[in-house]
C-alpha positions in Angstrom: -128.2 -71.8 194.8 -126.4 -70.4 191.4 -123.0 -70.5 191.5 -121.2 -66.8 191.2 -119.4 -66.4 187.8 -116.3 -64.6 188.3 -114.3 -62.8 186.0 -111.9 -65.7 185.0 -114.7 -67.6 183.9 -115.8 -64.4 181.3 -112.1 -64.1 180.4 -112.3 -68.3 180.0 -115.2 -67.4 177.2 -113.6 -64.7 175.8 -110.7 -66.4 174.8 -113.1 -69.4 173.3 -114.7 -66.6 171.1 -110.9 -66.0 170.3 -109.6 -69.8 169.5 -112.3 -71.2 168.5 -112.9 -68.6 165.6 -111.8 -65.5 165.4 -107.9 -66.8 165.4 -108.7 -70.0 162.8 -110.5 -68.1 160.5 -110.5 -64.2 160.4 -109.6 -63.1 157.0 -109.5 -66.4 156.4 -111.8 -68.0 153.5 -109.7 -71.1 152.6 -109.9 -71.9 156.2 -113.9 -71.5 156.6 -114.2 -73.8 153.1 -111.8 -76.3 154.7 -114.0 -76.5 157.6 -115.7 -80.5 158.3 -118.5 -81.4 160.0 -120.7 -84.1 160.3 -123.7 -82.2 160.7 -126.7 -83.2 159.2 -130.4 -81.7 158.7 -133.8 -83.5 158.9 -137.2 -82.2 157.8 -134.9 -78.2 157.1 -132.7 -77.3 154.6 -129.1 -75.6 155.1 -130.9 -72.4 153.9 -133.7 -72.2 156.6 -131.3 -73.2 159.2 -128.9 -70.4 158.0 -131.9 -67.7 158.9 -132.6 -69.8 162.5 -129.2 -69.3 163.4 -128.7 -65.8 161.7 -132.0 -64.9 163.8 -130.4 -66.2 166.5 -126.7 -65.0 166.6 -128.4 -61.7 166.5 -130.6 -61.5 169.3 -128.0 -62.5 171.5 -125.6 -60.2 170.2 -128.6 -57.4 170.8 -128.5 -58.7 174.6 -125.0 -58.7 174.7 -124.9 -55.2 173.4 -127.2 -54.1 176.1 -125.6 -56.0 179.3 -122.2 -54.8 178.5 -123.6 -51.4 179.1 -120.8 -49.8 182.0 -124.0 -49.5 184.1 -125.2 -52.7 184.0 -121.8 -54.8 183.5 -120.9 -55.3 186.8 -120.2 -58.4 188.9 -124.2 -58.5 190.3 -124.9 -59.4 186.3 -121.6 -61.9 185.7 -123.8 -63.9 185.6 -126.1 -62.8 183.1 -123.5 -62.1 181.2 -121.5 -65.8 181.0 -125.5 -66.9 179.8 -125.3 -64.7 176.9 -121.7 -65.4 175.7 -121.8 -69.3 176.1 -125.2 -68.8 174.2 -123.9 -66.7 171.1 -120.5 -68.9 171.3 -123.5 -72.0 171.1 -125.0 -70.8 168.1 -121.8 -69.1 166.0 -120.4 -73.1 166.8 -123.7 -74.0 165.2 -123.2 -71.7 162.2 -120.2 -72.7 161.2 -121.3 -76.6 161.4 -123.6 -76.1 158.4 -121.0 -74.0 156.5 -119.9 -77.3 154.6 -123.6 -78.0 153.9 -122.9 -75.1 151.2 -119.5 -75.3 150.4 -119.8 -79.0 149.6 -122.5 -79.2 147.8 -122.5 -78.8 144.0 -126.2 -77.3 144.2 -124.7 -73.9 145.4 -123.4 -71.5 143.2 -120.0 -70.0 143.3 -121.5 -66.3 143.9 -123.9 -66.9 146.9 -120.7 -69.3 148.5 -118.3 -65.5 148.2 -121.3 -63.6 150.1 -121.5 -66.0 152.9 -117.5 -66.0 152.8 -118.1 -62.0 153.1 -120.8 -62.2 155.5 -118.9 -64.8 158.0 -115.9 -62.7 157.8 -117.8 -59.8 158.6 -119.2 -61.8 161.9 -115.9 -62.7 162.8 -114.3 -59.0 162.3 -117.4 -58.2 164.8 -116.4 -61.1 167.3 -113.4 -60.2 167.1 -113.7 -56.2 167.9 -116.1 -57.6 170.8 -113.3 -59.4 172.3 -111.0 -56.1 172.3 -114.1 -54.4 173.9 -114.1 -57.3 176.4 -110.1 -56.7 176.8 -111.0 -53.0 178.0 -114.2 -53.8 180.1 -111.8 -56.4 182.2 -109.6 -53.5 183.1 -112.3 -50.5 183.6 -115.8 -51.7 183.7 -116.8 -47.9 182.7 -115.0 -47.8 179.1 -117.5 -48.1 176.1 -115.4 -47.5 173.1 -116.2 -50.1 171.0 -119.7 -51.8 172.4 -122.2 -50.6 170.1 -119.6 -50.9 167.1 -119.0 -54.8 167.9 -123.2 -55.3 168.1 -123.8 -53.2 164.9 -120.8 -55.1 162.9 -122.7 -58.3 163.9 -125.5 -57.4 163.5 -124.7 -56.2 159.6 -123.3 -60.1 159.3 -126.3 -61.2 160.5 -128.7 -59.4 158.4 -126.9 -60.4 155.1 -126.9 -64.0 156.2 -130.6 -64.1 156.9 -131.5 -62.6 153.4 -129.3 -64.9 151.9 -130.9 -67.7 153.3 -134.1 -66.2 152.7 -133.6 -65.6 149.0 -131.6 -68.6 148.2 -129.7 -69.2 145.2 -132.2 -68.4 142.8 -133.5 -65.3 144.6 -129.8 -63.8 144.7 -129.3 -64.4 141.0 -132.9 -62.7 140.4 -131.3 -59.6 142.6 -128.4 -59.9 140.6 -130.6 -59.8 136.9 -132.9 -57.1 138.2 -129.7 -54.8 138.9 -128.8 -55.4 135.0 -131.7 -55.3 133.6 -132.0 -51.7 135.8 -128.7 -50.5 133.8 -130.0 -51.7 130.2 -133.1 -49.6 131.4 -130.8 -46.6 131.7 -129.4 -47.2 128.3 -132.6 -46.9 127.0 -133.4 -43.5 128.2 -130.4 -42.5 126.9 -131.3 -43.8 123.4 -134.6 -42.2 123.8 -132.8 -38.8 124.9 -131.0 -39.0 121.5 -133.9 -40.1 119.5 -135.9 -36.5 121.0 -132.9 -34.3 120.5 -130.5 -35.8 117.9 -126.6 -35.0 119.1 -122.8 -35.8 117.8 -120.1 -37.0 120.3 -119.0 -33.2 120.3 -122.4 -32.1 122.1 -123.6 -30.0 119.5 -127.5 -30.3 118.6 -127.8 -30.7 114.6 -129.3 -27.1 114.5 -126.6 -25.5 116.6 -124.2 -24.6 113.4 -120.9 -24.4 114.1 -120.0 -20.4 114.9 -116.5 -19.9 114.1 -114.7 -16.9 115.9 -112.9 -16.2 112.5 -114.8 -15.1 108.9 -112.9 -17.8 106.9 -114.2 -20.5 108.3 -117.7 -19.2 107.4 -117.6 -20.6 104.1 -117.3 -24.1 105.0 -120.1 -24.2 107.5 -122.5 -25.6 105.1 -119.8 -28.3 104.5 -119.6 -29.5 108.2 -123.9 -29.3 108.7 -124.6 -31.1 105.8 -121.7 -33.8 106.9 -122.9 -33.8 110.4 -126.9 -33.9 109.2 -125.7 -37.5 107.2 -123.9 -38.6 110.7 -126.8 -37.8 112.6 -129.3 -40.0 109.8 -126.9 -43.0 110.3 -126.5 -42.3 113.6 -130.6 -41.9 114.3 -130.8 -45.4 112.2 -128.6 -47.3 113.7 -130.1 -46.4 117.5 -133.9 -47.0 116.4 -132.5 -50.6 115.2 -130.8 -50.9 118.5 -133.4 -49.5 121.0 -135.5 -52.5 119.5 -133.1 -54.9 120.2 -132.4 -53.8 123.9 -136.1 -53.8 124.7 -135.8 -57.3 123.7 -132.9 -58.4 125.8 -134.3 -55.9 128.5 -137.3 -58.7 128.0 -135.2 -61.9 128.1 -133.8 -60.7 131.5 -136.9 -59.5 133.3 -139.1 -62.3 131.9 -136.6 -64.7 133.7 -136.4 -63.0 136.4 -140.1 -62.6 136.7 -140.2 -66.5 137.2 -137.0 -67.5 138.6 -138.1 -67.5 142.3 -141.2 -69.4 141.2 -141.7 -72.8 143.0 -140.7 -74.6 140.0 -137.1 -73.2 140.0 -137.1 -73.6 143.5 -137.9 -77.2 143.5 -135.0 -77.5 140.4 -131.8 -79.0 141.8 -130.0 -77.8 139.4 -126.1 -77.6 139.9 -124.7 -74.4 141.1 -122.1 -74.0 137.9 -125.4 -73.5 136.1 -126.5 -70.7 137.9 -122.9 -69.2 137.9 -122.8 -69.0 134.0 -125.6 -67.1 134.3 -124.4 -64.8 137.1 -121.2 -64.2 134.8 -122.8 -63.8 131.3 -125.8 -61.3 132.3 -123.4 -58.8 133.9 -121.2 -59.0 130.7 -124.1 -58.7 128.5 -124.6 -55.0 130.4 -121.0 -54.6 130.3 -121.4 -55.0 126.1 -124.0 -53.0 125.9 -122.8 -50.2 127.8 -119.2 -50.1 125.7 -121.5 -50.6 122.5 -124.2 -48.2 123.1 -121.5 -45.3 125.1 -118.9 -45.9 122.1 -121.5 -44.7 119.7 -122.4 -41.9 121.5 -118.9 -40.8 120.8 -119.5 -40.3 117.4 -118.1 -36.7 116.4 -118.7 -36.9 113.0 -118.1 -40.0 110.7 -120.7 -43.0 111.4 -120.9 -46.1 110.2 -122.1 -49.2 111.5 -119.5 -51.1 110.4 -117.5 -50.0 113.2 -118.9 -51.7 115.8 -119.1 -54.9 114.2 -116.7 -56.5 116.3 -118.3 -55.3 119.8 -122.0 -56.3 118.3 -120.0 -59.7 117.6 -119.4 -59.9 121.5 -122.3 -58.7 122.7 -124.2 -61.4 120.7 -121.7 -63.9 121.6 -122.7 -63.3 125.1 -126.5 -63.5 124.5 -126.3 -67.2 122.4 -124.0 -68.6 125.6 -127.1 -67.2 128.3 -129.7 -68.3 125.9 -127.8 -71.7 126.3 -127.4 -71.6 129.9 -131.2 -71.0 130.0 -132.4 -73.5 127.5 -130.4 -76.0 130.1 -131.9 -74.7 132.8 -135.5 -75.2 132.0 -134.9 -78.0 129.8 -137.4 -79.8 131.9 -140.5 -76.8 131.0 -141.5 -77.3 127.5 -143.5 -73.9 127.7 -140.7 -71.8 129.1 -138.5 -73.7 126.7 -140.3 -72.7 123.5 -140.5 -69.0 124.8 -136.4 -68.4 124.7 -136.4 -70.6 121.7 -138.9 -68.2 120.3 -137.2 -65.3 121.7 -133.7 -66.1 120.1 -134.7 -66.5 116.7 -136.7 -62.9 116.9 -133.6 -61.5 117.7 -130.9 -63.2 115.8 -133.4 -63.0 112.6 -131.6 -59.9 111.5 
């Protein structure tokens, strides 16, 4: 015959969930990176085990969510309930064994270590709103503030760490790329909106003229459209020059990410400080090109290319340091390595 559960035994759980996590390391990241364990995985990697127990974590949490319903917690289904807390307590224990699989490896970057910090903190923030829930079930079984909240913050957590296992380091970086290469893509139209309709910084189209409100001005509008007409020439020049060059670092990015998730890069143990140069220099190469390409849009009516020198200087200084990374990281591909070596003297040629 099954023993009853009774509701010190739920309240003895409870405060596990409470100890054994959500005390030790909510809001806590230099706790969760201190964490040991002597776990160790055969014929898996940490990746595919993170999605197991992600999957996992989650479907208890979904039957959690539904037994701590005020019509069906009650102390017929203690038991019930005691199975599906010992069983989510099982598998977050199991979680966080494999956390130093990742956080003392080399392999893993820094930036897919910070979203499993995020995501872990997120799981404990939704543990730890489950135990308040708990708190106000143990006084009046018919309260449901917070039950729903607790399984949808879990459930978030849960979510994130299963695509992160999914993806992998290579597959987050790719997200990563995609996303700048999507806001060098928005440059573009911009440049092309200029090209089709030439404009100063001031937003007046080259055949707007410049109505004064006062008849002595009148003279000296020739002056300012023939000064503005040279402006927009430079101005036209110096874009069609640079709408070539960001289709070609539009092409760097999206050819590498195009193959970055391929088997090859997958099979690659590369270490993870590799990876994070790359995470770091493509968003500054966006963040270059947006200051370059937005400053020159300013333009109100002097241009000269001259001065931008100093930001094209940092933009390109940004470009030679990923071609770098990337020449290291596919030093072992002779055909991928002659296509950026190929690639950087096109562009640099100039």
């Amino acid at each position: 015959m099954t023993d009853i559960i009774t509701t010190t035994q739920l309240k003895e759980l409870q405060k596990a969930i409470r100890d054994q996590f959500v005390t030790l390391y909510k809001n806590n990241t230099d706790a969760l990176r201190a964490i040991s364990s002597s776990t160790k995985i055969k014929d898996s990697t940490p990746c595919a085990e993170l999605v197991k127990l992600a999957q996992l974590i989650k479907s208890h949490t979904t039957k959690i969510g539904i037994i701590l319903n005020p019509e069906t917690f009650t102390e017929e289904n203690y038991n019930a309930t005691f199975k599906e807390l010992k069983s989510f307590i099982d598998y977050v224990f199991f979680y966080f064994s494999i956390l130093p699989l990742f956080y003392k490896d080399e392999e893993y970057p820094e930036f897919m270590l910070k979203k499993i910090d995020n995501a872990t903190l997120e799981l404990l923030n939704g543990m730890d709103v489950l135990c308040e829930e708990l708190d106000k079930k143990f006084e009046h079984h018919d309260t449901d503030e917070d039950r729903l909240l607790c399984v949808g913050i879990i459930w978030n957590s849960c979510d994130t760490l299963e695509d992160i296992g999914k993806k992998g380091k290579f597959g987050l970086l790719a997200d990563s790329i995609r996303e700048s290469n999507g806001l060098v893509d928005d440059v573009l139209i911009e440049v092309d909106e200029f090209l089709e309709e030439p404009t100063l910084g001031n937003g007046f189209m080259l055949d707007d003229g410049f109505d004064s409100e006062e008849e002595d001005d009148e003279d000296e509008t020739p002056k300012i459209l023939e000064d503005d007409k040279e402006t927009v020439e430079k101005l036209t020049e110096f874009l069609k020059i640079w709408k070539t060059k960001l289709k070609m670092i539009k092409l760097l990015l999206s050819s590498f990410t195009s193959t970055i998730s391929s088997t090859t890069y997958k099979s690659t143990n590369k270490k993870g400080s590799i990876l994070d140069d790359l995470y770091s220099q493509h968003q500054i190469i966006t963040q270059n090109i947006d200051e370059l390409i937005g400053d020159v849009f300013m333009t109100e009516s002097v241009f000269e290319s001259s001065d931008f020198e100093e930001q094209i200087e940092l933009l390109n200084k940004s470009l030679t340091s990923i071609v770098s990374v990337m020449k290291k990281l596919n030093d072992e591909d002779v055909k991928k390595s002659k296509w950026i070596n190929v690639w950087e003297v096109k562009y640099f040629e100039n």
